[in-house]
C-alpha positions as a printed NumPy array, in Angstrom:
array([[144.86 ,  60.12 ,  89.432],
       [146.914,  60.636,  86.239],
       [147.791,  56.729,  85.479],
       [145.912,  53.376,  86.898],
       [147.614,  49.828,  85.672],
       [145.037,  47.197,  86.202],
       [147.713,  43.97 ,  87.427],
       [151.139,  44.438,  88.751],
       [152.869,  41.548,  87.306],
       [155.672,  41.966,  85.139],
       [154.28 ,  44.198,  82.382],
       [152.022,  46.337,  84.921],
       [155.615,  46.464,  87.358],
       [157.755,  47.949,  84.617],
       [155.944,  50.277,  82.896],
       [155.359,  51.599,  86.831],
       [158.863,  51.379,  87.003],
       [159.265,  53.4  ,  84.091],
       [156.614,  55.879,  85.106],
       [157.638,  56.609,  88.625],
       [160.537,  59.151,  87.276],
       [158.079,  61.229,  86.238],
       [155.002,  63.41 ,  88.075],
       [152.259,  61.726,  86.809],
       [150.502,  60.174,  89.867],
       [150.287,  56.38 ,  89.242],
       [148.524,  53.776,  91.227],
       [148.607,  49.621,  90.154],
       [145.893,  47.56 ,  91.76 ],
       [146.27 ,  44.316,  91.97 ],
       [143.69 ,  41.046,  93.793],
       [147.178,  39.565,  95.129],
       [148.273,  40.229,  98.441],
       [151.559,  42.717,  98.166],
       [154.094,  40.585,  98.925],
       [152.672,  37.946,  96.22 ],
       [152.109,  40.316,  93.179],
       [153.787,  38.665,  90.673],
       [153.824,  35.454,  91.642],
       [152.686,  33.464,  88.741],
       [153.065,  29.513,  87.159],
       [155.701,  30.131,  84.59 ],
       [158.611,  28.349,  82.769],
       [160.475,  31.132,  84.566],
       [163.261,  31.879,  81.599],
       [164.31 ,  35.063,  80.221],
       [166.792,  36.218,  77.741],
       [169.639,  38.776,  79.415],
       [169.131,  40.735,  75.963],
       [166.142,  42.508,  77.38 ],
       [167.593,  44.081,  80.177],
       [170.67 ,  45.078,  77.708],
       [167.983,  46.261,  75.583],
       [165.986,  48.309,  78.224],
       [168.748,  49.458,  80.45 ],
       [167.024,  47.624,  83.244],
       [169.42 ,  46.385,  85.99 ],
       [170.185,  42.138,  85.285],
       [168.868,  40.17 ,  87.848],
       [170.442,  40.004,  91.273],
       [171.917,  36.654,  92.939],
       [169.091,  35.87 ,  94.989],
       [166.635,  36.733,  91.721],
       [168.238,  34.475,  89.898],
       [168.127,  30.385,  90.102],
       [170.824,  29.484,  87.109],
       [172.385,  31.715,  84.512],
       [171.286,  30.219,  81.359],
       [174.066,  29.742,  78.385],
       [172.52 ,  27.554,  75.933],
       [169.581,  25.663,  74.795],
       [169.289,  22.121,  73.081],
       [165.842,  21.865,  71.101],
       [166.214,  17.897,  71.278],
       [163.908,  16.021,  68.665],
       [161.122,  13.66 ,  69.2  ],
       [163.704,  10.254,  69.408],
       [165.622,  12.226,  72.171],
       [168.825,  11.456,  70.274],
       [169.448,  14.229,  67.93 ],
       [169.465,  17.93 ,  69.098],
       [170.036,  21.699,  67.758],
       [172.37 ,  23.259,  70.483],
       [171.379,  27.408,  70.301],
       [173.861,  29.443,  72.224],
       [172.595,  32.545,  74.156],
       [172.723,  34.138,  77.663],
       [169.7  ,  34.347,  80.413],
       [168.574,  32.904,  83.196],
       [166.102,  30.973,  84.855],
       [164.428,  33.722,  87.533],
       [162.138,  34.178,  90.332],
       [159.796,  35.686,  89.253],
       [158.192,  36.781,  92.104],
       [161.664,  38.424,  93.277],
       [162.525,  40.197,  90.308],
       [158.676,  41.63 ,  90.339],
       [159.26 ,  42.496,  93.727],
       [162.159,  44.811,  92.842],
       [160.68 ,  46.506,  90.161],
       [157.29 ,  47.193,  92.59 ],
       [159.62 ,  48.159,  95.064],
       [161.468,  51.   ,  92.707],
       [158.136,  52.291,  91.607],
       [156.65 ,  52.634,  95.378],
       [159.321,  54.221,  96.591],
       [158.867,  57.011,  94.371],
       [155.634,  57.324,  94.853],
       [153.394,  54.604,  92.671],
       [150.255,  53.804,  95.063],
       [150.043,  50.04 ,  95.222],
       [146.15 ,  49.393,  95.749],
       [146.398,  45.209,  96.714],
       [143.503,  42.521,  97.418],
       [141.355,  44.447,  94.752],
       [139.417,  42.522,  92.154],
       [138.79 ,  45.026,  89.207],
       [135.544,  44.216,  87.81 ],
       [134.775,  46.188,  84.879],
       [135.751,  50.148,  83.24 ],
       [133.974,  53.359,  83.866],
       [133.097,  54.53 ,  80.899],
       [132.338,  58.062,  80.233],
       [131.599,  59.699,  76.993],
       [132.836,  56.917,  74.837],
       [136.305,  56.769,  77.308],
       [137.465,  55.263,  79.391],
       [137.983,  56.738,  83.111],
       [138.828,  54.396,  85.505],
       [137.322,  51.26 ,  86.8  ],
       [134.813,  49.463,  89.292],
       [136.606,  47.025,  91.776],
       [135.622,  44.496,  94.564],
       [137.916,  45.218,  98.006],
       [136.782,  42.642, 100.616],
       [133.055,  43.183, 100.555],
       [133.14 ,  46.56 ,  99.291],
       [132.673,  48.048,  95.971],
       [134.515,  50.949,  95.268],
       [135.392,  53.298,  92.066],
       [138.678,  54.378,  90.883],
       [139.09 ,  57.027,  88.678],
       [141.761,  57.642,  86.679],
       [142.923,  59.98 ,  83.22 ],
       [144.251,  56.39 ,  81.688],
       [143.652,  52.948,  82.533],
       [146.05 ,  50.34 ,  81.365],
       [145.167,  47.129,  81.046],
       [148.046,  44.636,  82.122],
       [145.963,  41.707,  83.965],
       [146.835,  39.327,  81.864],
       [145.455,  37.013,  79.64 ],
       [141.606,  37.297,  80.927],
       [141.898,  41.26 ,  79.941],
       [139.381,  42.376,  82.803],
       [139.279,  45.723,  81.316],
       [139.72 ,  44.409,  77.639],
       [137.41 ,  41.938,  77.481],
       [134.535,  44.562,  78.757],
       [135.324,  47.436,  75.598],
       [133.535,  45.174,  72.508],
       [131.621,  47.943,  71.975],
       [135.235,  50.277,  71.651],
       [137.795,  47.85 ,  70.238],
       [137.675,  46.116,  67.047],
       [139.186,  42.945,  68.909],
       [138.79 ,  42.373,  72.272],
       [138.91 ,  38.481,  73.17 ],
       [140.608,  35.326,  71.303],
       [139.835,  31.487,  70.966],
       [140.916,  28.467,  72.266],
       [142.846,  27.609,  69.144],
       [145.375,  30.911,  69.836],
       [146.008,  29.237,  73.141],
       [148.398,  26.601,  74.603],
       [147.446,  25.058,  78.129],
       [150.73 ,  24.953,  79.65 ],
       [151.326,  22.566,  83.028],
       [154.662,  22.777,  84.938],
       [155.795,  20.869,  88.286],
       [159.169,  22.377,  90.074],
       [160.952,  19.488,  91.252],
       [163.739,  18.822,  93.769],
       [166.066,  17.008,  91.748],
       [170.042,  16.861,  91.598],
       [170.455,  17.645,  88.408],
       [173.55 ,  18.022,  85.474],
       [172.028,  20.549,  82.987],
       [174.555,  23.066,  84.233],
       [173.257,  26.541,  82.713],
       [171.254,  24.373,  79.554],
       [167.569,  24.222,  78.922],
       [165.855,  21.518,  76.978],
       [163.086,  21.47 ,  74.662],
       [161.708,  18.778,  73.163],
       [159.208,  18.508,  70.401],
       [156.935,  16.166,  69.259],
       [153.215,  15.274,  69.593],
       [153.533,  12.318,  71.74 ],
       [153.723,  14.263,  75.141],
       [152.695,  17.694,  73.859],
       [150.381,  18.117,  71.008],
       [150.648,  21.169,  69.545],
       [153.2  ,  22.894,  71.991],
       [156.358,  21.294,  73.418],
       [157.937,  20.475,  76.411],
       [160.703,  21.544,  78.353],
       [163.004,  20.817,  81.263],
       [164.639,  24.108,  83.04 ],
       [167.714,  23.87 ,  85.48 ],
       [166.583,  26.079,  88.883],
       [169.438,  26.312,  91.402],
       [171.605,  22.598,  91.219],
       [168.455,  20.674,  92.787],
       [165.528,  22.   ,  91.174],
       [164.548,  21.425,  88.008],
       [160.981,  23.301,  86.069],
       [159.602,  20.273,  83.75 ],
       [156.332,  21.144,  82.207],
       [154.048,  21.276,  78.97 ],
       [152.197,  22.878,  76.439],
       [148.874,  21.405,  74.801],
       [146.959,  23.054,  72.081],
       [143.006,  22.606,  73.054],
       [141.248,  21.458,  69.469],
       [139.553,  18.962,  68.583],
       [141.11 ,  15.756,  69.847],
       [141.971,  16.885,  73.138],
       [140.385,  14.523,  75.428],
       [143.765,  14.134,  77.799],
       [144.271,  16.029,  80.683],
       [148.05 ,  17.92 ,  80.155],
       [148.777,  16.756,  84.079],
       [148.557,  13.16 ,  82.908],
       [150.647,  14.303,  79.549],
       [153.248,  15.492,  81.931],
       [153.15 ,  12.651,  84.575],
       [154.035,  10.357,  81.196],
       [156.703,  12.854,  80.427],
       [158.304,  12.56 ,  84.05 ],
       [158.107,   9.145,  83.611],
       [160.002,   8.786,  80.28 ],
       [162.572,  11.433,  81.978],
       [163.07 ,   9.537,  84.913],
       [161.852,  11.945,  87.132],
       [158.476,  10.497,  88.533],
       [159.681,  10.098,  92.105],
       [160.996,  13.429,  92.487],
       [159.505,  15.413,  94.934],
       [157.078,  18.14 ,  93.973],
       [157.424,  21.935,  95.355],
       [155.287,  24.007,  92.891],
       [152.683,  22.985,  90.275],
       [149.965,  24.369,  88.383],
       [148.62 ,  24.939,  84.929],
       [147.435,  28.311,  82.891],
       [146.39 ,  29.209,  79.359],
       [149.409,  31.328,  77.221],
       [148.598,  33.566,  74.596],
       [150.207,  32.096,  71.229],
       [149.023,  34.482,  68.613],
       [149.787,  37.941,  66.64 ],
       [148.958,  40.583,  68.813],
       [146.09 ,  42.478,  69.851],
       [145.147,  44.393,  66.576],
       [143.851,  47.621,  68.911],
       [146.319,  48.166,  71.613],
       [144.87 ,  51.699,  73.079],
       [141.53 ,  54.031,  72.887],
       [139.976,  56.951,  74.703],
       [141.798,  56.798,  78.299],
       [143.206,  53.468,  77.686],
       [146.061,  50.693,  76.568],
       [146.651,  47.37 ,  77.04 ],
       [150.165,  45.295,  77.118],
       [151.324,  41.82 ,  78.12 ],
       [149.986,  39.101,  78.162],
       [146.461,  41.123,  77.758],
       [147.494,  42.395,  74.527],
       [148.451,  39.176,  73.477],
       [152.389,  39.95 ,  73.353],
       [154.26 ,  36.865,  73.945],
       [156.214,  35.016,  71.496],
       [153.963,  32.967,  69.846],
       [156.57 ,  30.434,  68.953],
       [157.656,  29.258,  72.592],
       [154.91 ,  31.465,  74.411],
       [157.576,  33.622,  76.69 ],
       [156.012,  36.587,  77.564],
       [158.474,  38.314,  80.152],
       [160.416,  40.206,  78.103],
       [157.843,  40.71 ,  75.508],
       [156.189,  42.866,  78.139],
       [158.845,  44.913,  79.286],
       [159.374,  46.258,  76.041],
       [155.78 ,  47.084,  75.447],
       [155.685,  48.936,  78.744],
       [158.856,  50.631,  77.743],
       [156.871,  52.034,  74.57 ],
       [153.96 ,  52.212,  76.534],
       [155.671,  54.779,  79.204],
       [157.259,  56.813,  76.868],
       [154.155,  57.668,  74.97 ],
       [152.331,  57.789,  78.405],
       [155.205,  60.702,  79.8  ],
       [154.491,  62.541,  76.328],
       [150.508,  62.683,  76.87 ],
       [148.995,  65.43 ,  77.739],
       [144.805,  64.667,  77.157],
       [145.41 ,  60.663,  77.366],
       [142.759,  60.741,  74.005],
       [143.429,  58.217,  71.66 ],
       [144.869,  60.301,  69.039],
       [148.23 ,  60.785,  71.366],
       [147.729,  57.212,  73.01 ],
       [147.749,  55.832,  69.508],
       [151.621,  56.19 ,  68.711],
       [152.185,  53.131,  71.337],
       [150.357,  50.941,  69.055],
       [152.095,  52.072,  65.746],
       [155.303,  52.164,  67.516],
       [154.585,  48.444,  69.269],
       [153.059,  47.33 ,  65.839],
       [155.732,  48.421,  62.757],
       [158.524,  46.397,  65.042],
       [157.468,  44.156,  68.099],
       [154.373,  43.043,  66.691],
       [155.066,  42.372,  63.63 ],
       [157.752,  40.219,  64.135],
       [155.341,  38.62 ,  66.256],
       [152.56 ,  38.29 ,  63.92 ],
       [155.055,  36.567,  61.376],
       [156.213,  34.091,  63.814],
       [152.312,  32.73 ,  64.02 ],
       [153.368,  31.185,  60.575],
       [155.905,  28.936,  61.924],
       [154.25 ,  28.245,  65.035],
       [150.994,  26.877,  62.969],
       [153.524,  25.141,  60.074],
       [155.237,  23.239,  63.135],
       [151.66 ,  22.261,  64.985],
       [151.026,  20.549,  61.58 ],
       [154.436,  18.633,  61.452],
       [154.533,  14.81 ,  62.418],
       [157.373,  13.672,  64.673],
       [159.278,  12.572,  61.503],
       [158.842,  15.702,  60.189],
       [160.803,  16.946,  63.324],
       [162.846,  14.313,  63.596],
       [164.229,  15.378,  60.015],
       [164.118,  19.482,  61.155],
       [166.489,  18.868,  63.956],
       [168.539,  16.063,  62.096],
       [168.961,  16.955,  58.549],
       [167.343,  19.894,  57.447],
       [170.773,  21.645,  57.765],
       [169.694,  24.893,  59.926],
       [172.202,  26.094,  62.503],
       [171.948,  26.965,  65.938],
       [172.435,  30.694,  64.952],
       [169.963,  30.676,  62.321],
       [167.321,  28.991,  65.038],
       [168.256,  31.577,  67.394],
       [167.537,  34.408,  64.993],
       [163.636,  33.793,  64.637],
       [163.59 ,  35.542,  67.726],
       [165.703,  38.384,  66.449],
       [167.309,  38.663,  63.599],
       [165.079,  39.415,  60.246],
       [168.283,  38.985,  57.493],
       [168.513,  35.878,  59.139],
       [165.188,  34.611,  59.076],
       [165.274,  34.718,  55.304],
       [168.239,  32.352,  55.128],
       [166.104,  29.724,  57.184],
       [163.381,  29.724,  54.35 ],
       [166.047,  29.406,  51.717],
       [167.969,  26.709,  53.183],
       [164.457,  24.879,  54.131],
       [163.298,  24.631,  50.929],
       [166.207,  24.006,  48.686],
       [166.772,  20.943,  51.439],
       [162.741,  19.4  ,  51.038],
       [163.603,  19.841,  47.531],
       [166.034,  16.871,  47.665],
       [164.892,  15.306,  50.909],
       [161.303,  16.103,  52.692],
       [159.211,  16.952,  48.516],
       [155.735,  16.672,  50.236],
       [156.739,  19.636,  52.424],
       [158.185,  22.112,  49.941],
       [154.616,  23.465,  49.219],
       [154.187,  23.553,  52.683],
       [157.299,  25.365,  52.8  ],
       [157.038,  27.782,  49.64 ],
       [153.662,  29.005,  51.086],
       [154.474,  29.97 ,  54.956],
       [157.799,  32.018,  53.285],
       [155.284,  33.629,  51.03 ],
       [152.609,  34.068,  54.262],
       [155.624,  35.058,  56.555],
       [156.697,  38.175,  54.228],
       [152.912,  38.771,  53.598],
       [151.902,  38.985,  57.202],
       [155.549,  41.049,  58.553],
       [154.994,  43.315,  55.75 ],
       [150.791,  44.574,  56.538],
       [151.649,  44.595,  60.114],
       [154.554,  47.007,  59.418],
       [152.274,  49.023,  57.723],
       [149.842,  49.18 ,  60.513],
       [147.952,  52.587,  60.714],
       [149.826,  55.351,  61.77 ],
       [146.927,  57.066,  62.877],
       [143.844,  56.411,  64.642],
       [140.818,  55.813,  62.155],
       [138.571,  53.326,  62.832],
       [137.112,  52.565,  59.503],
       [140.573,  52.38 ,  58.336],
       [141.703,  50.255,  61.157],
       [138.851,  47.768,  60.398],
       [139.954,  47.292,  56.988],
       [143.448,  46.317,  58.419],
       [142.231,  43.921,  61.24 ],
       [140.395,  42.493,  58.113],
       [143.257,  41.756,  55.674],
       [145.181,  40.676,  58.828],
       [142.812,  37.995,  59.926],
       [142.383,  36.598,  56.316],
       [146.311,  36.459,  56.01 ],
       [145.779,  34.596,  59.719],
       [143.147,  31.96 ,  58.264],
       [144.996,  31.383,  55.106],
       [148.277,  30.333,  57.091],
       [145.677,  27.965,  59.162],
       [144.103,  26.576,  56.224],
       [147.632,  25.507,  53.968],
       [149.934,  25.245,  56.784],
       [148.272,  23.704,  60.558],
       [147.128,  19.898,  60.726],
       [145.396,  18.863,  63.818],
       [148.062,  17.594,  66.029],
       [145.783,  14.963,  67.604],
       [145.479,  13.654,  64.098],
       [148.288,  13.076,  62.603]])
């Protein structure tokens, strides 16, 4: 086997879908059941710019449960509110996955289901393939590449200490994120909310998502530090509450750890990658993911169809390539994620209120960089006048922003690992200097 993608969820099911034009033989295995790879607890909202973006068909009709126009980001006194314009939509996820599995089998990507992968092969310092549990048999998979798209845990990953110069995170780069879908007649019509604040959700935020006219996706995001002695179900309960919506009835809940933090800083080695939510790839800001992954598996393929050993010398262009542009945007936005964990609800209540940044230039953090540098501007020339005990605050995640964009876009374009050492080193100390000046414990303040 030319290709094996360790979970079939949205970043393992595109970069399949990619693949499957080619004549590398491919196989994804996956512990779900086939009909229920991809199902996953999610806020379930993607922007349409992806698919624009990747030339990947929009959702259909019965993928999609509202087409998404706007978003308020409503402060913590649920009176004022930042209106951000933008298309998407609120999916099923386990739909959309569906389709892309669906492309990818049909041309000929072996789907190997109700397999628990348990740890690599490893052969001659590479990797080449991997040890699974199917029902109560153990069996070995060999493969010229192994990617590594299970998510979070990193099965494969988590097992290559010896290989990578990062392989796992903490519990501070995490939010634990709870969501109920509720039947609910509802009047969003095509808006999300967000709300911010520490009251409900310290250190994260929480949202309410129209799905179809009578469901609605209301859930929460917790940072687990010090201080967090409340379960986020009980958060979210209070939330509901407040919201009005404790009564309604329940269809889905759950709860799962996100990924809020710059990316993996070793993305691929001998016979392997990693991407989504195992590489650490979703927007550390808000914690999506989706899209995120599909553009890493859109890197990943094309480096993958270009291969000819699978060594990491040629495997090593889908980190640069993922690194100088999706990553370190990425990595920057860690700065305003930890500045905005340390901020006390006045703090947002003043953001949202008075601060004097537009919907546009909100909606740019996620894409725009010319942008981006009109936000610090305008934020510190306004805590000059109004908010003085944040303009040092301020002054020093600009400086720590450009700092941390700039090393990552000068991430090693080839493969050394002394070298790469050095640059996981000045990265992490750029990392723990934006903790140190900018993040206050949100159970604290």
């Amino acid at each position: 086997m030319d290709v094996l993608i360790v979970g079939g969820s949205i970043a393992g099911s595109t970069l399949a879908m990619f693949l499957s034009k080619s004549d590398l033989s491919i196989a994804i295995v996956d512990k779900n059941p086939r009909e229920k790879i991809g199902e996953k607890i999610c806020g379930d909202g993607i922007s349409a710019s992806y698919f624009d973006k990747l030339g990947i068909p929009k959702p259909a009709k019965d993928e999609i449960y509202s087409v998404i126009h706007s978003a308020k980001i409503i402060s913590p006194n649920f009176k004022d509110y930042i209106l951000v314009k933008g298309e998407g939509y609120t999916i099923d996820r386990l739909k959309l996955n569906q389709r892309f599995l669906k492309i990818a089998e049909e041309k000929g990507v072996e789907i190997i289901d109700r397999t628990n992968v348990l740890e690599p092969i490893i052969r001659d310092n590479r990797v080449s393939g991997v040890v699974a549990r199917k029902g109560k048999e153990i069996i070995r998979i060999y493969s010229k590449v192994v990617v590594d798209a299970s998510g979070v845990t990193g099965v494969i990953r988590s097992k290559l200490r010896k290989y990578l110069v990062e392989s796992s995170t903490e519990p501070f780069d995490l939010i634990i994120a709870c969501r109920d879908v509720i039947k609910f007649k509802h009047q969003l019509d095509g808006s999300l909310e967000i709300y911010l604040g520490h009251k409900f959700s310290p250190g994260g935020y929480a949202w309410i998502f129209p799905e179809g006219e009578e469901m609605l996706n209301i859930g929460l995001g917790v940072q687990p530090v010090s201080g967090f002695t409340k379960n986020p179900k009980d958060l979210l309960e209070r939330f509901k509450r407040i919201k009005g919506l404790s009564n309604a009835e329940i269809l889905k809940t759950g709860c799962w750890p996100v990924p809020v933090r710059r990316p993996l800083a070793q993305l691929a080695y001998e016979g392997f990658l990693v991407l989504g939510d195992a590489a650490f790839q979703a927007n550390p800001l808000h914690g999506g993911g989706m899209g995120n992954a599909m553009i890493a598996a859109k890197i990943a393929s094309d480096v993958l169809l270009e291969a000819e050993k699978f060594t990491i010398n040629e495997l090593w262009r889908y980190a640069y390539e993922y690194m100088r542009e999706e990553g370190a945007k990425n990595a920057a936005l860690e700065v305003p994620k930890l500045l905005l964990q340390g901020f006390k609800d006045k703090d947002f209540e003043w953001l949202i209120s008075k601060s004097g940044i537009t919907s546009e230039e909100v909606a740019s953090l996620e894409f725009s960089l010319r942008r981006k540098r009109s936000i610090w501007k305008k934020l510190i020339l306004n805590a000059m006048v109004r908010k003085p005990l944040l303009l040092r605050r301020f002054k020093k995640a600009r400086d720590l922003y450009r700092e941390i964009l700039s090393h990552y876009k000068n991430y090693p374009r080839k493969y050394d690992r002394k070298a790469l050492k050095r640059w996981y080193n000045i990265a992490e100390s750029l990392i723990l200097k934006a903790r140190k000046y900018l993040w206050r414990n949100p159970y604290k303040i």
